[in-house]
N, C-alpha and C positions, 0 to 999 in steps of 0.2 A: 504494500500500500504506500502511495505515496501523498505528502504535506502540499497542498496548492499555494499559491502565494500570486497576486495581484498588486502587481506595480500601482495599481490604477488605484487601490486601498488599502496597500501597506503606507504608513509614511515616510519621509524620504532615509530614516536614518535606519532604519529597519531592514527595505531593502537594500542599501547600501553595507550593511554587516552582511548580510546573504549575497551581496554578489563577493564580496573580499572572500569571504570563507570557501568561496566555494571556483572561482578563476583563480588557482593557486597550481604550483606557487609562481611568483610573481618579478622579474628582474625588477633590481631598483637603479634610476638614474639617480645619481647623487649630481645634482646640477649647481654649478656654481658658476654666479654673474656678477656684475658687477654693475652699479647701480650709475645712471646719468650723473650723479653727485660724485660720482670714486669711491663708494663703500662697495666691497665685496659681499655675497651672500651666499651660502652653504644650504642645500637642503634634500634632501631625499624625494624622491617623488619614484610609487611604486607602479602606475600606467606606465608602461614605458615596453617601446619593442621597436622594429624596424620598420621601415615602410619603405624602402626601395634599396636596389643596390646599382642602378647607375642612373642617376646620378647618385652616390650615396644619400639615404636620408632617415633620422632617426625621428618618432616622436615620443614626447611624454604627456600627459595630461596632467593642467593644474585643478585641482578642483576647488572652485572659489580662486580670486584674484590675490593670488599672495605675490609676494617679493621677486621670486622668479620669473614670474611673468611680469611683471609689473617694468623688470631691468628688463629684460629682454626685449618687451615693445618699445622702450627706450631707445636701447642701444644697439638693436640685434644681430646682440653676441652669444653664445653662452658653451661650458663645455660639460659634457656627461662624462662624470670618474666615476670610475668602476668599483660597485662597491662589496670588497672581501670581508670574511669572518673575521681574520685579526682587527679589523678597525669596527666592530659592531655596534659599543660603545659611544664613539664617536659619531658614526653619522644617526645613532638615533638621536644625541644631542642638539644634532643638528636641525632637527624636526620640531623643538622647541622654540612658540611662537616672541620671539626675540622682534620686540619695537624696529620700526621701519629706523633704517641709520644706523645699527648696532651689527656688526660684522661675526657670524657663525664662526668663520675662521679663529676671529681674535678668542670669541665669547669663550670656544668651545677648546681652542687651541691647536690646532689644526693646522698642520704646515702647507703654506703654499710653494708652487715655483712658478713659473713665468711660461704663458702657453707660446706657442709658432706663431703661430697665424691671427690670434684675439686677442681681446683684452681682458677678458675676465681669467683671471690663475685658475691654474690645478691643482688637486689635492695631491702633493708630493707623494705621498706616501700608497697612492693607489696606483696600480702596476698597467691600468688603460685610460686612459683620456681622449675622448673624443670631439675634437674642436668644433665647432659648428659657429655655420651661421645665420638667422632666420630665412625660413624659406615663406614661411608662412603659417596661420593661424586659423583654427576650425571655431567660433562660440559656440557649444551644444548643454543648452537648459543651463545647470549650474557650474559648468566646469569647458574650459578652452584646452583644445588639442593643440600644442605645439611641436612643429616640424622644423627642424634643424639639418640642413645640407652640410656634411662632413666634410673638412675641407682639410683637414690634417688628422691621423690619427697616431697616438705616441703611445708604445708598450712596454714594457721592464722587457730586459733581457731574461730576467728572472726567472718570469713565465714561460719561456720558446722552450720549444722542444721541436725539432727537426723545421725550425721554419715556422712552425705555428702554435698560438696558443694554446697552453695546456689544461685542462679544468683545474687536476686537481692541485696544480700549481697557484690556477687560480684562485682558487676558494670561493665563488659567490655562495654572496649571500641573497638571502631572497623573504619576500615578505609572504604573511598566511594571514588567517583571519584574526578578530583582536586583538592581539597584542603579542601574537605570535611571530617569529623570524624560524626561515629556515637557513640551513645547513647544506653543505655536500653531501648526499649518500651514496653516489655511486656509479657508474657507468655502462650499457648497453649497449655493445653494438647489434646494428643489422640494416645488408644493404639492401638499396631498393629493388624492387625485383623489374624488368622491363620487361615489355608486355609482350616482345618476341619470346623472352622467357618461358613467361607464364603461360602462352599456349604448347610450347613444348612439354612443358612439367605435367600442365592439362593431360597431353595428351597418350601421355606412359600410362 
């Protein structure tokens, strides 16, 4: 048996825990901008995936007009640092509604360096950064999708293994329902089957 649920008569914060718990788990953009004024801003945002690969282009969703949007239609710049398990700590601090002016980085302490291509820093210490620069901007009800074209992207050597990045090097982390984060558990492979394949397998 299964529980029904009506967008149309649950209220919004209702369904909003039921869609988190349940589109899991969830990459997080750790996006940091930098505000028209020169304050840097640090923050998590767990909507986040790709949406093309040529021309590159990432988006994340803010939900409600916070700081990262707010710099971004500013100045549209922004970059997505990758965010690992050693730093978990840290970027949930980051997610602390911190007064418009007051810098994540500083607050929370959080090293920067200096991106290629933008002006907003990256988080030193996250082993992907990915540069962006607006492409453009979705408003849907209470929340704007942001699309960001990749225009440099910077990896630790740390991470490589044969040329490319390795998970468990990696470590993401990843968001779940409440107040839950997830973890690395582990790896699967399996290739695609092609369909010339699949009718000879068919037909044994």
């Amino acid at each position: 048996m299964r529980i029904d649920y009506d967008p149309a008569q649950c209220d919004r914060d209702t369904f909003y825990r039921l869609l988190t718990a349940t589109v899991v788990p969830r990459p997080i953009a750790w996006v940091s901008t930098t505000s028209a004024e020169g304050t840097d801003n640090l923050a998590p945002h767990s909507f986040f995936t790709i949406s093309c690969v040529s021309p590159p282009v990432v988006q994340f969703t803010s939900v409600g007009r916070k700081d990262s949007l707010r710099n971004i239609e500013d100045t549209g710049a922004f970059v997505v640092n990758f965010a690992p398990e050693p730093l978990f700590e840290q970027i949930n601090a980051t997610a602390t509604d911190f007064p418009r002016g007051i810098s994540e980085f500083d607050a929370v302490g959080v090293a920067r360096e200096a991106s290629l291509r933008v002006k907003p820093p990256r988080v030193a210490a996250s082993p992907v950064a990915l540069e962006c620069e607006l492409h453009s901007t979705v408003l849907l009800g209470d929340s704007t999708v942001v699309f960001g074209r990749v225009v440099h992207a910077a990896i630790s050597e740390d991470v490589m293994a044969d040329g490319h990045p390795e998970v468990t090097r990696l470590a993401p982390l990843t968001r779940l329902g409440k107040n839950e984060w997830g973890t690395f558990g582990g790896v699967r492979e399996i290739a695609r089957v092609p369909y010339e394949q699949w009718q000879e397998d068919a037909a044994r």
